[in-house]
Every structure is written in C-alpha cells, then in structure tokens.
TITI-671271 format. One record per residue (C-alpha): residue number from 1; x, y, z. Coordinates in steps of 0.2 Angstrom, whole numbers, plus 2048, in hexadecimal, padded with zeros to 3 digits. Example, Ala and Ser with C-alpha at 12.3 -4.5 7.8 and 13.67 -1.06 7.14 Angstrom:
+------+-----+-----+-----+
: resi :   u :   v :   w :
+------+-----+-----+-----+
:    1 : 83E : 7EA : 827 :
:    2 : 844 : 7FB : 824 :
+------+-----+-----+-----+
This chain:
+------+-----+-----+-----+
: resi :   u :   v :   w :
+------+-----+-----+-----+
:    1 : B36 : 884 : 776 :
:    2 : B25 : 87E : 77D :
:    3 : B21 : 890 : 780 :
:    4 : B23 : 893 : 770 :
:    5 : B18 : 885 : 768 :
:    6 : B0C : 88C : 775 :
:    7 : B0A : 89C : 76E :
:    8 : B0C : 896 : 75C :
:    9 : AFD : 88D : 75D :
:   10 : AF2 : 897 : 765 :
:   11 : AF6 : 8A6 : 759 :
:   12 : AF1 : 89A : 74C :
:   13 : AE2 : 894 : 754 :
:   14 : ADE : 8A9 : 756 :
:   15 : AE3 : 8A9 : 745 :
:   16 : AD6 : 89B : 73E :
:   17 : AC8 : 8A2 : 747 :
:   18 : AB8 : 8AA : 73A :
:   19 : AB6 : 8BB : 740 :
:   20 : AA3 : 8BB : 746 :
:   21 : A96 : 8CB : 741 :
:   22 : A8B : 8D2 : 74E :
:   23 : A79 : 8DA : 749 :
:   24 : A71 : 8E4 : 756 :
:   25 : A5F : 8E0 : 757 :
:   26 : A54 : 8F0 : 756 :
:   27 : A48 : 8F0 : 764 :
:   28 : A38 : 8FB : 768 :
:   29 : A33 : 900 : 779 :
:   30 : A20 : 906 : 77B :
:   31 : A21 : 917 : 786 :
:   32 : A13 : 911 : 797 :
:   33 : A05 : 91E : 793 :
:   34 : A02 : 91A : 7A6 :
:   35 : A10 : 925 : 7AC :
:   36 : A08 : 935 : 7A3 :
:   37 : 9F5 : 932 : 7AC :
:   38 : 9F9 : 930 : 7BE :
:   39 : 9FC : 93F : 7C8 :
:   40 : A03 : 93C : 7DA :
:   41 : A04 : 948 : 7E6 :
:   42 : A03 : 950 : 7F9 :
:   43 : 9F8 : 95F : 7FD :
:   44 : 9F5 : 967 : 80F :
:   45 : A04 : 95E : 815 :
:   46 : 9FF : 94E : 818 :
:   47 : 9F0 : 949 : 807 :
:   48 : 9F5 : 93E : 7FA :
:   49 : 9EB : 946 : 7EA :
:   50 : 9EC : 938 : 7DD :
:   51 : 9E5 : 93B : 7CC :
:   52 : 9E1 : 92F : 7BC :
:   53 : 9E2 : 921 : 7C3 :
:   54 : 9D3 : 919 : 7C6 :
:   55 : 9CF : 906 : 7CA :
:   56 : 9E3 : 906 : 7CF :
:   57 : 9EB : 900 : 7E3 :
:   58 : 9F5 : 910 : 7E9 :
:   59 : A02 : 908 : 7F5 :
:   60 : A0C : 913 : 801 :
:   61 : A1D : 90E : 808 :
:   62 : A2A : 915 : 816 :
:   63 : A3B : 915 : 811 :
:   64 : A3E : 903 : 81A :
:   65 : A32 : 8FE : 80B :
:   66 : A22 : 8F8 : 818 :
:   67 : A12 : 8FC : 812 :
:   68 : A09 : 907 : 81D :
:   69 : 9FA : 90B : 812 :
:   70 : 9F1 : 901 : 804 :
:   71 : 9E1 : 90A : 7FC :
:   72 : 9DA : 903 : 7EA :
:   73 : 9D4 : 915 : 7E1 :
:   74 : 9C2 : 914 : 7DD :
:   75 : 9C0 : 928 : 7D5 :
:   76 : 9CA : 932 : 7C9 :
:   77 : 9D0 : 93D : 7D5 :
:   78 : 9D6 : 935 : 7E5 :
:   79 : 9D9 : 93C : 7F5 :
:   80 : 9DF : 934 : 804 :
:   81 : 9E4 : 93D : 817 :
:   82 : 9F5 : 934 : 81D :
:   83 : 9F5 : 933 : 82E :
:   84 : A06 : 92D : 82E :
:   85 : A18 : 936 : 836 :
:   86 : A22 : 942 : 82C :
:   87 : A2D : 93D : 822 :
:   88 : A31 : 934 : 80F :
:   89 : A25 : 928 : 806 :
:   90 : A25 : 91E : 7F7 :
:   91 : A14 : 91F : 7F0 :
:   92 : A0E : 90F : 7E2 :
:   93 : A00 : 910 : 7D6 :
:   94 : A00 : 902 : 7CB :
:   95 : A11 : 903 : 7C2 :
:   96 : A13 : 915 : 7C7 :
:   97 : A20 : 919 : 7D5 :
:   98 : A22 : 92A : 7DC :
:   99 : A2D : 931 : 7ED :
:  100 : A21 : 93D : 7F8 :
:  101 : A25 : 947 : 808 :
:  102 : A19 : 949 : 816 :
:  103 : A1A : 958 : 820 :
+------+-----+-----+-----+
C-alpha cells in the first residue's frame, strides 16, 4: 500500500510540473587572422624559418614540454640554426602552435 502511495504521488508531482522551453543562444566566433600570417617551418634540417610574425616570442619545446629555446622575432622573416638533438619539437609564436621535426 505505501508503495503505492509512493508512486502515486510522485507521478502527480511529474504530472504538475510546467514543461520548461529552451532557446539556444546564437553565438559568433571571430576566425584569429593570426593563424593565416605566421609561416613556421624547418629548412636544411635543422633552421626554423619563421614568417609574419614580427614583434612576436617564438618558443621551442621538447616533447617533455621544457623549453630549450626562447627568441623574441625582431624581422619579418625569421631564421634561426637549432643546435638542438633530433627528434620532435613543439614550436610557439604567440597564439600559434605548430609540431616540427629536426633531422
């Protein structure tokens, strides 16, 4: 009997309940025109060739995430000779993020 009462009133309690409306909000994301400008790359093995990015601090990670090289770019076209061990690199400039490979 007490189960009964049980379910009773929580069906009527569902039952009493406004349904609620949902509106999505619309939202705009502006597309970084960064992303398009900066160029990264390796030449010759072992140079980073960075482009359009001017005024920016390139940062260059190994894969444990150390830094092993911090350079702030004072031309248009960068160039820098990594005297570092082969292998994967995670090169920053600014908010831009790209994987390299020295060989």
């Amino acid at each position: 009997m007490m189960k009964r009462l049980l379910s009773l009133l929580a069906v009527g309690m569902l039952a009493m309940t406004t349904p609620q409306i949902l509106h999505a909000s619309s939202v705009e994301y502006s597309v970084n025109d960064e992303f398009s400008k900066i160029s990264i790359s390796i030449i010759n093995r072992n140079v980073l060739a960075i482009t359009g990015a001017n005024g920016q601090v390139v940062r260059v990670y190994n894969l444990t995430g150390m830094c092993v090289v911090s350079y702030r770019i004072d031309a248009d076209n960068f160039h820098y000779d990594l005297n570092l061990p082969k292998g994967c690199y995670i090169v920053k400039v600014g908010t831009v993020v790209r994987k390299v490979s020295v060989s």
